[in-house]
C-alpha positions in Angstrom: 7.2 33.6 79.4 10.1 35.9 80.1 11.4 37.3 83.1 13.6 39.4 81.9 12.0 42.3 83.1 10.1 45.6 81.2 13.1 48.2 81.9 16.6 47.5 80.6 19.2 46.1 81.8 21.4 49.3 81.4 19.8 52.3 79.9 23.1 53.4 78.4 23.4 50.3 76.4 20.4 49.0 74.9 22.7 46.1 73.1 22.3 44.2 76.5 18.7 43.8 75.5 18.3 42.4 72.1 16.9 38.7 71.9 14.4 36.7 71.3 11.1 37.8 71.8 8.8 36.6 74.8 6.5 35.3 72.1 8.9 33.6 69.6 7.9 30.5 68.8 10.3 29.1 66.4 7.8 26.5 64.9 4.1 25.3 64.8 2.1 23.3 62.9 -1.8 23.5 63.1 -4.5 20.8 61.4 -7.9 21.2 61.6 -10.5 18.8 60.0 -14.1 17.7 59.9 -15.8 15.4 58.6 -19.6 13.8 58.3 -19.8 10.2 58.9 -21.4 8.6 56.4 -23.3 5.6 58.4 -27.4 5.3 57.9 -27.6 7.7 55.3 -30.2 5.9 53.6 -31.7 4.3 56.9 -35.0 5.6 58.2 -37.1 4.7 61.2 -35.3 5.3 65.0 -32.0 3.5 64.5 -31.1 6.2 61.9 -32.3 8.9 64.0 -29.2 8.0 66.6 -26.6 6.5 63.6 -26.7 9.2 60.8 -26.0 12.4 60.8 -22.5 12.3 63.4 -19.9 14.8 62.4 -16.2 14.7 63.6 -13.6 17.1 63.8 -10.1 16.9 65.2 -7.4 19.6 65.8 -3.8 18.9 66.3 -1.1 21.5 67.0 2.5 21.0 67.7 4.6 24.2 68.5 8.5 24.6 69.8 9.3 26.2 73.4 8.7 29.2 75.0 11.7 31.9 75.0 12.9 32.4 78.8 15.0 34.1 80.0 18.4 32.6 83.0 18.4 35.9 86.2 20.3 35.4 89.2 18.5 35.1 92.4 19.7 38.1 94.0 21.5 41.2 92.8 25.2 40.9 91.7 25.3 44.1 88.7 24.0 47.1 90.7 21.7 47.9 87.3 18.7 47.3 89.4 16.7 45.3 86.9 17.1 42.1 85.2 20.4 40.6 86.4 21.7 38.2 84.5 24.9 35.3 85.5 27.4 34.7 83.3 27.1 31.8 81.2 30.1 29.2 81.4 28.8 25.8 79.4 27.2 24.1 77.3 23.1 25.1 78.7 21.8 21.9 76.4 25.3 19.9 77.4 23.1 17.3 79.7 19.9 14.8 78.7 16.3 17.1 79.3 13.9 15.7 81.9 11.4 17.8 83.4 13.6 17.3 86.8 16.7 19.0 84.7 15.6 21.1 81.4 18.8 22.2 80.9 22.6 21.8 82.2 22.4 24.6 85.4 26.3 24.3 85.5 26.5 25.7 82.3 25.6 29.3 84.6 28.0 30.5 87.5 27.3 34.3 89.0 28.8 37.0 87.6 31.8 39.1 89.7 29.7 41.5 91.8 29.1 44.6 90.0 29.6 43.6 86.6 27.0 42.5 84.1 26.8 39.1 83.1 27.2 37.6 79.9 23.7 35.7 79.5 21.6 37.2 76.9 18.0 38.2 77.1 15.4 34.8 76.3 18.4 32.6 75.4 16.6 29.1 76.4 13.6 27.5 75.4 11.5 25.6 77.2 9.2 22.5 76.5 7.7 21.7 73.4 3.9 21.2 72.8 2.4 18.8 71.5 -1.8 18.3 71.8 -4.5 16.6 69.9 -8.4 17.4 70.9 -11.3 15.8 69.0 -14.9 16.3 69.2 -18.4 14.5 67.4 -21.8 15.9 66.8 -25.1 15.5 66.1 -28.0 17.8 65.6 -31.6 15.9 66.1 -34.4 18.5 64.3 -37.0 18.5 67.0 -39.1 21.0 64.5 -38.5 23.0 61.4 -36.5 25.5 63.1 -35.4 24.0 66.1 -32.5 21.5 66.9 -31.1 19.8 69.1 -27.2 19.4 69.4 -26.0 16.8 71.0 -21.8 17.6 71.7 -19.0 15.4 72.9 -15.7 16.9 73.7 -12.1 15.6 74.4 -9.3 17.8 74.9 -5.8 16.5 74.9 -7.3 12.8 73.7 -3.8 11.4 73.8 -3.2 12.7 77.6 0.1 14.1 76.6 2.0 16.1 79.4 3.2 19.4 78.5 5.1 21.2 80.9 5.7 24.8 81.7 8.6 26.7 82.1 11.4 26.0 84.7 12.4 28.3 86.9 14.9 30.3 86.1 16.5 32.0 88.9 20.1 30.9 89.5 20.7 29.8 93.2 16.9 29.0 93.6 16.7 25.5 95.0 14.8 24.5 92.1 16.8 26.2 89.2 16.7 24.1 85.9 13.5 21.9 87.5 9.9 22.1 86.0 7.1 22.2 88.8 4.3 22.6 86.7 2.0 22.3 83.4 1.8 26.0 83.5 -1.7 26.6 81.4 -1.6 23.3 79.8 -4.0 20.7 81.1 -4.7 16.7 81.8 -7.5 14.9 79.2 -10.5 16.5 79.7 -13.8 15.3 78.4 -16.7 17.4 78.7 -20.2 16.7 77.5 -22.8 19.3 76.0 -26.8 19.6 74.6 -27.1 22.7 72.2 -30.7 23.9 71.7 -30.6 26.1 68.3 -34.2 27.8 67.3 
């Protein structure tokens, strides 16, 4: 999440470094369910053997962004780790797209060899929002043997989350989003489960 470095900005004055945490993620909201289908439950013969028995579960989660933190792209403070600009605007002053998270005019460097005034994981980046499903069924092939059969969809919906942008003031892509990071497309995978 961050890269606002392991060491401090200035050993003398820890103050420089208190923030958000790398992990703070202000909210989430998790739902899991299951639930057993009740078609065929009385039904015998071979169309019940394929129409009863399905179970379905579903888990949705929907969390806020990732802490980051705003560095400049080369050194201006002479602390040798984590140099920060100065901030000068509004950073949320402009409409979010994943071609301009925030407002980068809200940041300007800092006079060389002074610290700037951009706090450690000050911005947040996308949210996340995903909903993956799944549906089973266990065929008893003997008393203690069976048979799962397992169907799999992450991200149903297809929802893009993004990662973070990049951070790095003067960087020809500062403010932009190039990638989903660790989140992924729909994916649909397909399974057989033999439990004995």
């Amino acid at each position: 999440g961050s890269e606002a470095g392991p060491f401090p900005l200035l050993s003398a004055n820890r103050r420089l470094d208190r923030g958000n945490s790398d992990i703070d993620l202000r909210q989430r909201w998790a739902l899991m369910t299951s639930y057993q289908l009740p078609f065929a439950q009385n039904r015998t013969g071979l169309r019940a053997v394929f129409m009863k028995g399905w179970q379905v579960n579903a888990i949705a989660a929907l969390q806020s962004g990732q802490t980051f933190t705003i560095q400049n792209s080369s050194a201006r403070d002479n602390t040798g780790s984590g140099d920060r600009p100065n901030v000068v605007g509004n950073p949320y002053g402009t409409p979010q797209s994943p071609n301009s998270w925030f407002n980068t005019a809200a940041f300007a460097f800092q006079p060389l060899y002074t610290i700037g005034n951009v706090g450690r994981n000050t911005m947040f980046g996308p949210p996340m929002k995903d909903l993956d499903f799944s549906a089973l069924k266990n065929f008893a092939l003997r008393e203690h043997t069976i048979l799962q059969f397992r169907a799999e969809l992450f991200n149903i919906l297809n929802h893009p989350n993004f990662g973070l942008p990049a951070s790095s003031l003067g960087a020809s892509n500062f403010g932009v989003i190039s990638s989903t990071g660790n989140y992924l497309p729909r994916n649909i995978q397909l399974a057989l489960k033999l439990m004995f």
